[in-house]
C-alpha positions as CSV (number, residue, x, y, z in Angstrom):
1,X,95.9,96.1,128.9
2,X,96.6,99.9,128.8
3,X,94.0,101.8,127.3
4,X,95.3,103.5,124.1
5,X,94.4,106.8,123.0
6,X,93.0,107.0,119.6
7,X,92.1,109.9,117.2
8,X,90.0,107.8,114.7
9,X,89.6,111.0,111.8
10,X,93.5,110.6,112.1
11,X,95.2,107.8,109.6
12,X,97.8,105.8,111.2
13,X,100.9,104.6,109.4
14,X,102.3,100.9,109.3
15,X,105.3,99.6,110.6
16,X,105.9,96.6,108.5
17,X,108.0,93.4,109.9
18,X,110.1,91.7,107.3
19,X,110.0,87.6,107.0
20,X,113.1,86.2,104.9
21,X,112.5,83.9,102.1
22,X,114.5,80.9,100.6
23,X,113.8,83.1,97.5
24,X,114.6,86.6,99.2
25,X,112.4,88.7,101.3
26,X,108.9,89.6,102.2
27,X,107.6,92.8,104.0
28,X,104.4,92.7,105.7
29,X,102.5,95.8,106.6
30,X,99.3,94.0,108.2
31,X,100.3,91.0,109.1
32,X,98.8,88.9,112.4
33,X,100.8,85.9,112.5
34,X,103.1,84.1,114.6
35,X,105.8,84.3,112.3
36,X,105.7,88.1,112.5
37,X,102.8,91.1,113.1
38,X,102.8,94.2,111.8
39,X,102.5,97.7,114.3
40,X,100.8,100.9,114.1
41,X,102.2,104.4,114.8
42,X,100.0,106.2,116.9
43,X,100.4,109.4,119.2
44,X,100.8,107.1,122.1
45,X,103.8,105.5,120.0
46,X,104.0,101.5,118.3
47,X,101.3,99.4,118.9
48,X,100.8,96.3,117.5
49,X,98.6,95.8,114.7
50,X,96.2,93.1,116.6
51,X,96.1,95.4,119.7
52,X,95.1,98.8,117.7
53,X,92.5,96.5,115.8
54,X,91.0,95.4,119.0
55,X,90.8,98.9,120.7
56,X,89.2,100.5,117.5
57,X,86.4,97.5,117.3
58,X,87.9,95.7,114.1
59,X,87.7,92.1,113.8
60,X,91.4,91.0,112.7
61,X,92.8,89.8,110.5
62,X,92.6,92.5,108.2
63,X,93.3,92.6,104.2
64,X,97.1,91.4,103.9
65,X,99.2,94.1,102.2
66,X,103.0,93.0,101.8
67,X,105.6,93.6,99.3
68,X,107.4,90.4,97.6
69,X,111.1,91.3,97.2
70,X,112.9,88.3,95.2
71,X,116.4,87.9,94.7
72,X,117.9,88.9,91.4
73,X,119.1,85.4,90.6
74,X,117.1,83.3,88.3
75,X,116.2,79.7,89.9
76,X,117.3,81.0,93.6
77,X,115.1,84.2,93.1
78,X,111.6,82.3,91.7
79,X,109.3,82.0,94.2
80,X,107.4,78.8,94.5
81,X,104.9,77.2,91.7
82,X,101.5,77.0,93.9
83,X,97.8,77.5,94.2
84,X,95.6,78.7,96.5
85,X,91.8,77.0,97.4
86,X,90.4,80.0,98.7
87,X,93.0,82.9,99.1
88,X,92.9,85.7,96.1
89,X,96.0,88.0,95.4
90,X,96.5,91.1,93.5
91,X,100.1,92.2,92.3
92,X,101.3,95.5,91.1
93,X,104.6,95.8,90.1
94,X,106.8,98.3,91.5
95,X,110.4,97.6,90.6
96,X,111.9,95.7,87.8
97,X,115.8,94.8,88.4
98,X,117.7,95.3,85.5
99,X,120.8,93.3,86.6
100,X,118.3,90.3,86.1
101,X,116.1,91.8,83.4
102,X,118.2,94.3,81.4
103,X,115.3,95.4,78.8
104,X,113.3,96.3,82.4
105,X,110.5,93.4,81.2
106,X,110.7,91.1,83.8
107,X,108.2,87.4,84.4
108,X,105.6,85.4,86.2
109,X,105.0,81.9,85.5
110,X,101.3,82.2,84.9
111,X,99.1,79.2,84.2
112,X,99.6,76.7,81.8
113,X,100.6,76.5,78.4
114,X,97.9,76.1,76.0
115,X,99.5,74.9,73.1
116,X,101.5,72.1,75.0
117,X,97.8,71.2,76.7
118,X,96.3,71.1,73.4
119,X,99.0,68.6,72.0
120,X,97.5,65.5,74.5
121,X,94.3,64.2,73.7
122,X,92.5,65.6,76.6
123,X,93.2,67.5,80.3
124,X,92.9,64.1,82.0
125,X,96.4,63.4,80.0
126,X,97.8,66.6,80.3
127,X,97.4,66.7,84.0
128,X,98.5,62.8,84.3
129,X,102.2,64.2,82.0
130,X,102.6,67.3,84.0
131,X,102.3,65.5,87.2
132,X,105.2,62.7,85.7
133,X,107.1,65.6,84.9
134,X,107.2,67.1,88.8
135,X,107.4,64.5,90.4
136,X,110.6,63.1,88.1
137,X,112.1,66.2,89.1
138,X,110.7,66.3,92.5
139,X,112.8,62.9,93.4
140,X,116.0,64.6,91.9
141,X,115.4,68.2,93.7
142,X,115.5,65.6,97.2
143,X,118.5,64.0,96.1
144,X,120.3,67.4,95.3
145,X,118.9,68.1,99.1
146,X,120.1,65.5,100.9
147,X,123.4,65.8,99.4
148,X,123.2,62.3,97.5
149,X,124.7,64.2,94.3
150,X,125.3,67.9,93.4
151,X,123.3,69.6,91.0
152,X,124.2,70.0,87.2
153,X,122.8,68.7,84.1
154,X,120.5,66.2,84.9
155,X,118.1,69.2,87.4
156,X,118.5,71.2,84.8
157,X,116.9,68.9,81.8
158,X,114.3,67.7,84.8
159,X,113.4,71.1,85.7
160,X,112.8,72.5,82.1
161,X,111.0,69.2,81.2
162,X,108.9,70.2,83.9
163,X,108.5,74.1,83.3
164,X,107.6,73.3,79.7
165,X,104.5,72.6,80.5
166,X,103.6,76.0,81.9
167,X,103.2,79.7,80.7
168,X,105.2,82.8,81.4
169,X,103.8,86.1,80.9
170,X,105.8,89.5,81.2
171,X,105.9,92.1,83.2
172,X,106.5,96.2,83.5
173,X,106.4,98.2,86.0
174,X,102.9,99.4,86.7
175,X,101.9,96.3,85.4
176,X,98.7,94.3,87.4
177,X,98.3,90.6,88.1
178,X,95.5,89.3,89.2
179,X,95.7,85.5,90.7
180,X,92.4,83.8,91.5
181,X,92.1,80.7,93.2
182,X,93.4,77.4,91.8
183,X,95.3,79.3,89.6
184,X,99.1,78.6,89.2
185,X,101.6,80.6,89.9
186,X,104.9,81.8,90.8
187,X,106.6,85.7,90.7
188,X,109.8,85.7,89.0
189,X,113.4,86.6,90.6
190,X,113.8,90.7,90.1
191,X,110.6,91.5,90.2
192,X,109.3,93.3,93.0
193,X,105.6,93.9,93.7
194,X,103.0,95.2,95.9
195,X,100.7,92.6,97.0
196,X,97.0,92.4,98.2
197,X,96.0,89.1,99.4
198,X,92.9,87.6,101.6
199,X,94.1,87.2,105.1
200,X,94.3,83.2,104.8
201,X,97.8,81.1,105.1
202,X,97.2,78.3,102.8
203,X,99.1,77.2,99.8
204,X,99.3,74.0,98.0
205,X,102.9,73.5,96.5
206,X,103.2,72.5,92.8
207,X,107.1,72.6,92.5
208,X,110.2,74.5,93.9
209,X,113.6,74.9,92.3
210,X,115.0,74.7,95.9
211,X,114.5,73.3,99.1
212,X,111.1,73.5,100.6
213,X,111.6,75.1,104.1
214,X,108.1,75.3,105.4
215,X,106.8,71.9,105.2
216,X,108.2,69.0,104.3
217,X,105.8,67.9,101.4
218,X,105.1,69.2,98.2
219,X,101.5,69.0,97.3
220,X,101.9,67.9,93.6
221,X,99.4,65.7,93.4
222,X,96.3,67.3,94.6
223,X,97.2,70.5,93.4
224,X,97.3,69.3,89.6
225,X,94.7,67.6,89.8
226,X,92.7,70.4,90.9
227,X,94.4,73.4,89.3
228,X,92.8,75.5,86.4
229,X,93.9,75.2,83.2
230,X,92.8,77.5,81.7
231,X,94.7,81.0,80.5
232,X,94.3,83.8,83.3
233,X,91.9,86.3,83.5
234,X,93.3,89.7,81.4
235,X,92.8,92.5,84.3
236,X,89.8,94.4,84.6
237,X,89.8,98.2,85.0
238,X,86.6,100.0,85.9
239,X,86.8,104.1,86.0
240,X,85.2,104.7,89.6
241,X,86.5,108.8,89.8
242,X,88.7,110.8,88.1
243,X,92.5,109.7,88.1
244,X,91.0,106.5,89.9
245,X,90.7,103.0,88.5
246,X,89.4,100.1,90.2
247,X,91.8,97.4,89.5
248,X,90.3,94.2,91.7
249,X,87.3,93.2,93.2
250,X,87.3,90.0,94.8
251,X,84.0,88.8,97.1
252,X,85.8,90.1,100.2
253,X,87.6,93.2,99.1
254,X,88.7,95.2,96.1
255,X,91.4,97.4,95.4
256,X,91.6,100.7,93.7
257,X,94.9,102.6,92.1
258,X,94.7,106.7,92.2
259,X,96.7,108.7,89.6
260,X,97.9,111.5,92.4
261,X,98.3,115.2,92.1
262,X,99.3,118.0,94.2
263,X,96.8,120.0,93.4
264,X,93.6,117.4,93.5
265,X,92.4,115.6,96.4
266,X,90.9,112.2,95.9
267,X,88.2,111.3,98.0
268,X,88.7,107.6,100.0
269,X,85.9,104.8,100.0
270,X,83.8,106.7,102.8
271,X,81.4,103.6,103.3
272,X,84.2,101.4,103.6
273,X,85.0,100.2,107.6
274,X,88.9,101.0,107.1
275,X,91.2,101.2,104.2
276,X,94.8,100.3,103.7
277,X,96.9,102.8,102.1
278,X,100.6,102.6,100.2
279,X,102.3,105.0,97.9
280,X,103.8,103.6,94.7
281,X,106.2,105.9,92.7
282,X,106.6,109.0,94.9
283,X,104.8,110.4,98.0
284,X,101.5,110.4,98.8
285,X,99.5,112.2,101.5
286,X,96.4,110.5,103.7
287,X,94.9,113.2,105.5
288,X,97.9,115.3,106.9
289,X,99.8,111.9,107.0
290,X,103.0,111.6,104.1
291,X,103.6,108.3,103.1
292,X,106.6,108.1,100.9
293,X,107.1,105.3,98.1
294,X,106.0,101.9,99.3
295,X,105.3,103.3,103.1
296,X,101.3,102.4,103.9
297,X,98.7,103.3,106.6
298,X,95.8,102.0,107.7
299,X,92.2,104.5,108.1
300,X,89.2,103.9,109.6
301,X,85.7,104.6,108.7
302,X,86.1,108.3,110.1
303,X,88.9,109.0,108.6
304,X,88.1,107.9,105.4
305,X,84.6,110.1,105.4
306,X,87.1,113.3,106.3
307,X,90.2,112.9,104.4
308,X,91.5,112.5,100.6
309,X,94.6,111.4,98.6
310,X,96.6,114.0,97.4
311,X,100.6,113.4,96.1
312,X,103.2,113.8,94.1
313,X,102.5,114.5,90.6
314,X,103.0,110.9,88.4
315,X,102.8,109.0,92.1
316,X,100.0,106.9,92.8
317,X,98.4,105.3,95.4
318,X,96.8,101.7,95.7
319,X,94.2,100.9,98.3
320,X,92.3,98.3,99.3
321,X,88.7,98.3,101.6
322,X,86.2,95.3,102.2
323,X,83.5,95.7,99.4
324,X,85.2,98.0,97.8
């Protein structure tokens, strides 16, 4: 392998690889996977993410920053109902469509709904209903599939019998979500975000409004069984700076937002062994590298003691180090 030339005070920007969706698109920024990796820019020119990791002595996989790009479409643009056993997300919303949400308040389906749990005489009941409830429309959405029948009426009173037991929540642009493990969940069509997620592929499926590409199983069955039911955690934002809010921490990495300005520099995690870096609503700057909106970069520990955020004024930044 060619040795590669690295300035480590200098921050290096991210050439994200974009993965289509049965629900639209995704765009990852610091991805190492065989579906797709992520690259570096560097002096030398693009590298590959897992190649500039290794040269510059970080173990890989790193934090996973992407941005979820759904269709505008209800049903074809709702991403999968899941949970995670072990993989924590962040979402910040960056773009509401208006063709699909005209008011500019757009959705997640986010947990369960308390009233309808309350209604059954205890969760052992609610769970046992809300599994009936998938998997009646689970055996339909396979029939619809496989071409037995089209879909009409009888997917559509199956599907909201089955979403009537869960809860939506809106969402704005600016707008954080935090998604634990074990808790449901599934982004709404139109509603693009910015996503921070531990570097783990593993899902279990609850339900999908369309064909399941991926696998050919749904994981109904253990994933209710296991899933919290409880109402989401409201986010939690801690001052750590002026103009600088922490808006996650997670046992393997947090995430901060910075307010930017022109004018004032905002000091990076120094302690922190690298950082990933995207602007959000106008250009930010890393050092002398400009990022405009939704571009990222990766610094390392160096380059995080010697550099600061500045931007434009009413952009931000979000960024997200181990410990953080």
């Amino acid at each position: 392998m060619a040795r590669i030339n690295i300035d480590l005070d200098v921050p290096v920007k991210l050439e994200p690889v974009t993965v289509a969706k049965p629900w639209g698109r995704e765009i990852w920024h610091s991805a190492i996977e065989a579906r797709g990796e992520s690259a570096v820019r560097t002096a030398a020119g693009s590298v590959p993410l897992s190649r500039y990791l290794e040269a510059v002595g970080i173990e890989a996989p790193v934090i996973l920053l992407k941005v979820l790009d759904p269709r505008p479409t209800p049903v074809l643009g709702d991403l999968y109902f899941e949970v995670h056993a072990r993989k924590r997300e962040i979402y910040v919303v960056t773009a509401i469509d208006r063709k699909a949400w005209p008011d500019g308040c757009g959705r997640i389906r986010l947990g369960m709904d308390q009233a309808r749990r309350q209604s059954y005489g205890n969760d052992g009941a609610f769970r046992a209903a809300y599994l009936a409830a998938v998997l009646a429309y689970e055996r339909e959405r396979r029939a619809i599939d496989a071409a037995e029948r089209p879909s009409g009426a009888e997917e559509r009173q199956l599907r909201a019998a089955m979403e009537a037991f869960t809860a939506c929540a809106p969402l704005q642009v600016g707008d954080v979500v935090t998604v634990p493990p074990w808790m449901p969940h599934a982004l709404q069509h139109g509603v693009r975000v910015v996503e921070f997620q531990t570097p783990i592929y593993e899902r279990r499926i609850i339900s999908f409004a369309q064909k399941v590409l991926t696998q050919g199983h749904w994981d109904s069955e253990d994933a209710i069984a296991r899933m919290s039911l409880d109402p989401p955690p409201p986010p939690s934002f801690e001052k750590v700076a002026p103009g600088v809010e922490r808006i996650a921490a997670f046992d393997d990495f947090g995430v901060w937002r910075a307010a930017l300005d022109p004018h004032r520099s905002v000091a990076l995690p120094a302690a922190a062994p690298y950082a990933l870096c995207m602007a959000v609503g106008g250009m930010a700057q890393v050092g002398g590298l400009r990022l405009a909106a939704e571009e990222a970069c990766l610094a390392l520990g160096a380059s995080l003691r010697r550099n600061g955020l500045l931007g434009d004024r009413g952009a931000a930044c979000v960024l997200a180090a181990p410990g953080l």
